[in-house]
N, C-alpha and C positions, 0 to 999 in steps of 0.2 A: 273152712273146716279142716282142710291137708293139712294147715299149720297146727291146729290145734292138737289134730292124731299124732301129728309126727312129734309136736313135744312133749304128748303125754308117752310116748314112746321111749324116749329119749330118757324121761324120767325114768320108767319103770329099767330102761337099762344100765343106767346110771345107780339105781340099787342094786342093781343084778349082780355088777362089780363089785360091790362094796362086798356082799354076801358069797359067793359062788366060791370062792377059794375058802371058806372058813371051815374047819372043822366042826363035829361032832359038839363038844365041849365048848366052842364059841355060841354054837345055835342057842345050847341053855344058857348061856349069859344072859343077865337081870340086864334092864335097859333101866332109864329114867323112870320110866313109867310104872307106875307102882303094882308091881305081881305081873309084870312080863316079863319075856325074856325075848328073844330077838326072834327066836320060831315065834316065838306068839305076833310079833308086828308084822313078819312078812304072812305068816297064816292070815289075819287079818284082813289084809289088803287085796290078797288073795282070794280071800271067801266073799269080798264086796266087790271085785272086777267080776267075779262070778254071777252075782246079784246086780249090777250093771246092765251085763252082758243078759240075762234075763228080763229088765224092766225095757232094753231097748226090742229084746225080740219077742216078747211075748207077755205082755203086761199085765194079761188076767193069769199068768201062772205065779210073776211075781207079786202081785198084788194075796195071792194065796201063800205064798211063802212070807212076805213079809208079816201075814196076821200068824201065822207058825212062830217066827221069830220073836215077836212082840209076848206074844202066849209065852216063852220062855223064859223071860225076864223074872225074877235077874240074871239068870244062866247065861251067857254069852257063848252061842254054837260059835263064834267068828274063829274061834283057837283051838276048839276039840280038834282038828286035823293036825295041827302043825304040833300037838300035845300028843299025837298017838303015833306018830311015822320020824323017821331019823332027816335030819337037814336036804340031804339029798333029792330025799321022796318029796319033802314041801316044793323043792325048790322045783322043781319037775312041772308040781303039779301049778303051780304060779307061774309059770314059763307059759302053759295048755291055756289056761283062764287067760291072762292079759291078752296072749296071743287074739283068742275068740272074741275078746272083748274090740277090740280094734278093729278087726273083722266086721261086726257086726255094725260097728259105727261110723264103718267108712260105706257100708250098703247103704244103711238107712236113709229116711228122709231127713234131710238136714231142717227141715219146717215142726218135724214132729216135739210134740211135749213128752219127756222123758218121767214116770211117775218114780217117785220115789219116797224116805221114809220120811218126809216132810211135803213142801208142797212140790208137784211138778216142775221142770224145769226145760230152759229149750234144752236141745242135744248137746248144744254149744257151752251153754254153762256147766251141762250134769259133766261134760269131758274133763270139763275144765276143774270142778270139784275132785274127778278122779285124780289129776295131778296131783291138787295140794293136799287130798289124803297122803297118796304115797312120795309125796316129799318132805309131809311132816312123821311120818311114821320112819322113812328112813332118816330123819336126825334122829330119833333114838335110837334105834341102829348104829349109826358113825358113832352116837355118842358111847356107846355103849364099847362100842371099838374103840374108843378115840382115835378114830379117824376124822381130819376135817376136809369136810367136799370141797370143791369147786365150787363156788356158787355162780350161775348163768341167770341171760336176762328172761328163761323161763320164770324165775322167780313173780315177774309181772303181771304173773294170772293168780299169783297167791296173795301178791300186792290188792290186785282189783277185788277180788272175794274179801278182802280184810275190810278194804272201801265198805263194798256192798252189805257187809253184816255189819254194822256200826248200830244202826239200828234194834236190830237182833241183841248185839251182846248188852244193850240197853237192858230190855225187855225180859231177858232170861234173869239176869237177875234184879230184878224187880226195881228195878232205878226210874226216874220220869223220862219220858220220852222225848228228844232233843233233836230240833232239827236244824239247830242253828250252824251254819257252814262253817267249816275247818277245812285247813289248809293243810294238806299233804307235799311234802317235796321229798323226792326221795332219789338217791344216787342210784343209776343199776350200775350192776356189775360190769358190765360194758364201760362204763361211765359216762354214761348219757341222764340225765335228770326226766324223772319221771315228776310229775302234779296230777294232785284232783285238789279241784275246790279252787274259790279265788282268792287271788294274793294277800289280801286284806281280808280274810275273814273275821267274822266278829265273835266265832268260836274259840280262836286260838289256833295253833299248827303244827305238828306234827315233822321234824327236819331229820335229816339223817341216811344211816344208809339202807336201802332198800332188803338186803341180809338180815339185818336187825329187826325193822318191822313187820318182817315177814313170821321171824322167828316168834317173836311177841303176840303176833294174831291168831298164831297156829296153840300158843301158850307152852311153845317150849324151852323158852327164856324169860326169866322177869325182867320185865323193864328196868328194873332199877339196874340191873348189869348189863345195860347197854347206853352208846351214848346217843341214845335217840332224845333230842332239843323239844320237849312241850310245853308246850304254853295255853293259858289261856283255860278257862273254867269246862271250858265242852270237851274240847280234848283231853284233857285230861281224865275228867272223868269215864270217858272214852275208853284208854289207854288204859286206866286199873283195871277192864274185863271185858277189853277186847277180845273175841275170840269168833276164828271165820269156822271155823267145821260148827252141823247140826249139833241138837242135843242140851243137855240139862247145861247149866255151867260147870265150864270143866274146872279141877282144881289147879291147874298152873302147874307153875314150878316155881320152890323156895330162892329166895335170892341168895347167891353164894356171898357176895362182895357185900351185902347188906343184908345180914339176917333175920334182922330184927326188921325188915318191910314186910309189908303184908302182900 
């Protein structure tokens, strides 16, 4: 569980950087993401370590706040803060929340189920989804800088959640349900070769580099502009909607290098 805290840690300071010198005028920049701006993904990520940090310590408060949020729909409370206070104040108030949120989840029982807006999850994974929120939220962020990160073999836990929803991205959007094995290889950053799945799967596989696939699960690159090698009728169809965060299917991102893909 230490390792896990300390690289969701790592992450959320790893955006900190990216953001914390930027002006006023950078905060309202449009990111990728369609009707944000860069307050709005760090408010985001912000208002759900918040909501975290509640389901870990007190589950019948967030289980009442969650039917609040839901009630809301389609309104999205995740942005009214970071829409109503200047870059400074968000950044503050995201600094207060992650901090609490670490906190809370280095006390707790590492056995407990963490409830959240899907099903429950151990402590272990809910940590680990917090990661690859705020690592796919901060590429649109850098993007939106054009800044390019570093990529680290954190990446690994955004890698395994892309594994783990294969199923899911099935299912959302309404595709048959596939459980035939695929092969994963993927470079990390380090340059050690990550696998799931065996060598010879009868799925097809998945080759490339671990940056790439991560980027594609999270949907903030289309596959087609990247050189990740698929083959094979499951993975592929895998790969057009992939996608590891909860939720409806999300709409991707248009291929720059091929725009006429879907």
């Amino acid at each position: 569980m230490s390792s896990v805290l300390a690289d969701l840690a790592a992450e959320h300071s790893d955006l900190d950087g990216v953001v914390a010198t930027i002006g006023e005028p950078d905060w309202r920049r449009p990111t990728p993401a369609t009707s944000w701006t860069i307050a709005d993904s760090v408010g985001h990520v912000a208002f759900f370590d918040e909501r975290a940090r509640l389901a870990i310590t007190d589950p019948a408060e967030f289980a009442a706040d969650r039917e609040r949020l839901i009630a809301a729909a389609p309104h999205d409370p995740s942005v009214d803060f970071a829409r109503s206070v200047p870059g400074h104040e968000l950044l503050a108030r995201w600094r207060r929340e992650r901090a609490l949120l670490i906190e809370a989840a280095r006390v707790a029982d590492p056995e407990v189920r963490v409830p959240w807006y899907g099903p429950a999850m151990s402590l272990r994974s809910f940590l680990t989804a917090r990661l690859m929120e705020t690592w796919a939220h901060g590429q649109d962020v850098a993007d939106a800088l054009g800044v390019e990160r570093v990529p680290t073999d954190r990446l690994r836990h955004v890698c395994h959640i892309g594994m783990q929803a294969r199923r899911y991205s099935l299912m959302i959007n309404r595709l048959p349900s596939d459980d035939t094995e695929v092969s994963v290889v993927l470079r990390a950053p380090s340059g050690e070769s990550w696998t799931w799945g065996p060598a010879e799967a009868a799925g097809g596989s998945v080759v490339g580099e671990a940056l790439e696939f991560c980027l594609v699960v999270v949907q903030r690159r289309h596959l087609a502009d990247t050189s990740l090698v698929v083959s094979g009728d499951s993975a592929r169809r895998w790969m057009s909607v992939a996608q590891a965060f909860a939720g409806p299917p999300g709409p991707g991102r248009a291929s720059v290098a091929n725009p006429d893909r879907d």
